[in-house]
N, C-alpha and C positions, 0 to 999 in steps of 0.2 A: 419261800413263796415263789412261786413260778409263773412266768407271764407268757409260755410259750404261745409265740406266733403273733401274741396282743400288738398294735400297733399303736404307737404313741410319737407325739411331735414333741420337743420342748425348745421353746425360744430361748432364747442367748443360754443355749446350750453349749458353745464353745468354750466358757471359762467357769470356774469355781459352781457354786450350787446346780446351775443347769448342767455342767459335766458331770460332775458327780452323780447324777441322777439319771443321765443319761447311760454312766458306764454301773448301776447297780440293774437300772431296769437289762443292756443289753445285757449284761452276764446272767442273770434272771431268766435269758431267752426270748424278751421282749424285741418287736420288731423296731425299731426305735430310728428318728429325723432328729436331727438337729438342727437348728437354725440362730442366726445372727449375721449382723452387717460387715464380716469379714471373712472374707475365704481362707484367710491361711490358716488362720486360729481354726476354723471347722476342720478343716483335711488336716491339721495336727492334731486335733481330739481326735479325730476317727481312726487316725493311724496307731493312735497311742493305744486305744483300747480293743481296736484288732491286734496290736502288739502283746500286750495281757490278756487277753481272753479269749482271742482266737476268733471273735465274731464282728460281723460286720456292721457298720452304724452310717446311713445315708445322713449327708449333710444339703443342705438347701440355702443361696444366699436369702435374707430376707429382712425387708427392714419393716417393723409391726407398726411405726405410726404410716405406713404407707397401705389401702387398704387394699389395693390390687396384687400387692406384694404377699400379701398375707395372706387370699384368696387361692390364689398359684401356689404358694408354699403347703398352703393344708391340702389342696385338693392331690398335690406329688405325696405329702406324707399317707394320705390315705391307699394310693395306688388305685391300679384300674379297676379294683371291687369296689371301691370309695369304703375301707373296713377301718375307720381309725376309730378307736375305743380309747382312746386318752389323750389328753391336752394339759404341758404344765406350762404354764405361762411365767417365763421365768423374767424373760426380758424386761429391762427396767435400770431406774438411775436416777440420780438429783445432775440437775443442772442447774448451776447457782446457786452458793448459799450463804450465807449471811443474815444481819439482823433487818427485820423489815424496813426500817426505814430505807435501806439500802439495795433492797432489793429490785432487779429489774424485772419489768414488765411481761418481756419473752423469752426470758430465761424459765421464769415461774411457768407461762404455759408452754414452753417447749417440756420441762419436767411431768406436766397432768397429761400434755398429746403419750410423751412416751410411756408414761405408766398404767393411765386409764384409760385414752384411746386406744393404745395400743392393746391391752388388756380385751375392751371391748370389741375389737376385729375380731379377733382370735376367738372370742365366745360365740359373736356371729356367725363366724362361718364354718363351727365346728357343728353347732347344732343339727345343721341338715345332716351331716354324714353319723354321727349319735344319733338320728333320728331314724336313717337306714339301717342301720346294727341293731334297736331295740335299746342302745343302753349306751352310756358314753359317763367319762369324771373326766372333772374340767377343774385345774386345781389354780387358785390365782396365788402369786406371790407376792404376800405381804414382808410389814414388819414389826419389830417389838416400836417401833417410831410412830405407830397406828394409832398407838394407847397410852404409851407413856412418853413422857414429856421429853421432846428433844429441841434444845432451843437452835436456832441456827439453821435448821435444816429443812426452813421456809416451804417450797410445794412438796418436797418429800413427802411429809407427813400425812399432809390433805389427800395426796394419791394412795397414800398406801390402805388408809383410812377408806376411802373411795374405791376401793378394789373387793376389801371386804363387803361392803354393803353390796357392792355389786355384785356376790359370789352367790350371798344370802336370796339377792331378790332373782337370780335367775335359776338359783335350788328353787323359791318357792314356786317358779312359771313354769318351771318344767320335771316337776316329779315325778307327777305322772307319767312322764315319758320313762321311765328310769333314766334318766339325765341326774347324773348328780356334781355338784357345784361346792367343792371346799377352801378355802383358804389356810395358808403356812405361811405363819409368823417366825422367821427366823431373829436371835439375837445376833451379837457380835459373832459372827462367822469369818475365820481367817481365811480370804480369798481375795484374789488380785485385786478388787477394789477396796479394801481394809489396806492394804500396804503402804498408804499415802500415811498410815499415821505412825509416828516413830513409837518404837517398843519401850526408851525410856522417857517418854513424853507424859506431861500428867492428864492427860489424854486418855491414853492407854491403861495407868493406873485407876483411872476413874471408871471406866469397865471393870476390870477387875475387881475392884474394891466392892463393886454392887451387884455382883454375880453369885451367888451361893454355892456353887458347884466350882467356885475359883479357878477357870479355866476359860478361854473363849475354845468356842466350836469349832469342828472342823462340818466340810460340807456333805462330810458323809452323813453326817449327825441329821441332816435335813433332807438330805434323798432316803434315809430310814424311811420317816416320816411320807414323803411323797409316796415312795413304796407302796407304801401299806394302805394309802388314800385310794390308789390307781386299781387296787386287788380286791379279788374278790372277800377280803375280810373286814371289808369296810361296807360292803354293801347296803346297807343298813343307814349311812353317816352322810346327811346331805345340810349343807346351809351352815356348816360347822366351822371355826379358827381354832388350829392349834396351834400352839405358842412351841417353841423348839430354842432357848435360850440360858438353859443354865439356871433358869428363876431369875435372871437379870430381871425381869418382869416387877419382880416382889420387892423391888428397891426405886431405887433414884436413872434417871438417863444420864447419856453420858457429859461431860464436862469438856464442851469444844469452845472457851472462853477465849482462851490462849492465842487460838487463829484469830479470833477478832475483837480482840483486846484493844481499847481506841489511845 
């Protein structure tokens, strides 16, 4: 599949899924931004993947619960034509977690600013340039935490939940524009945020154990997916979740008891 010239942003593109997607779509030929709240980590993704691929990959600092920041960063990924034709909205994260009763107040909305606000900038201020093109995908990123049960992991869940709906209701506003709006559910994917948890942990066994495909993922397994959302083989495919997990889905969540064992 070939994205020559396609230009796409993807936030917190510097580490695991967002890079990964970032270095399928740029070897693909796509014109591709990266963005997240750290400069080094951007200028070593972009270095790494002109290092393998020979192409170049614009990085932008950008923090998405900020929305002037977010505003400036789309309208540079778009460049002076304003031609951006994809958006994956990768950026995102739990702050705080634990059993409710324990839970803090601003931790929980500091988690909904970062995954749903921020989520919704990023749709806001892509639309007008989708709207210049004739055509735009706008892809949010969920998780398998949306739908099945994960106890601990307090506003996670509600955001990621709240992302889909949001993916749904701004496919149905805007279809007729050809704007189309999907979400990707990823499972346990082994990326620098997965590393907090020990590999002989029952933690970790407890993934495993409820995976069908007995393996956790890697990130490429979900830039596939992203791929194929952003091209023109999806054309067709608006308001849609697809799961990318192993079948962990078709089982039990995972078993984070251990951390907070009283």
């Amino acid at each position: 599949m070939s994205f020559d010239e396609m230009r796409v942003l993807i936030t917190g593109g510097g580490t695991g899924i967002g890079r990964a997607c970032a270095e399928s779509l740029a070897e693909r030929g796509a014109t591709v931004t990266i963005c997240g709240r750290t400069l080094e980590t951007l200028k070593q993704t972009a270095e790494k993947i002109h290092k393998l691929h020979g192409v170049e990959v614009a990085y932008v600092v950008c923090d998405v619960t900020d929305e002037e920041s977010v505003r400036d960063c789309i309208s540079r990924a778009a460049g002076p034509s304003g031609e951006l034709e994809g958006l994956v909205a990768n950026a995102g994260g739990a702050i705080g977690l634990g059993p409710y009763e324990n839970l803090d107040a601003e931790q929980y909305l500091d988690t909904l600013r970062l995954n749903i606000l921020g989520t919704m900038h990023c749709v806001k201020h892509s639309i007008p340039y989708f709207k210049n093109n004739g055509k735009g995908s706008f892809i949010g990123m969920s998780s398998i935490a949306s739908q099945l049960t994960h106890p601990f992991f307090a506003a996670y869940t509600v955001s990621k939940a709240g992302i889909e709906t949001m993916m749904q209701n701004a496919a149905n506003e805007y279809g007729e524009l050809q704007i189309r709006f999907n979400s990707v559910r990823p499972g346990f994917i082994a990326t620098e945020m997965m590393e907090v948890i020990p590999r002989e942990s029952e933690i970790y066994k407890s993934y495993l154990k409820n995976i069908p495909l007995g393996e956790v993922g890697i990130p490429e397994d979900v830039a596939a997916m992203v791929c194929f959302l952003l091209g023109p083989d999806s054309r067709w495919i608006t308001g849609q979740t697809f799961t990318v997990d192993g079948g962990h889905s078709l089982r039990a969540g995972p078993d984070y008891s251990e951390f907070f064992s009283t």
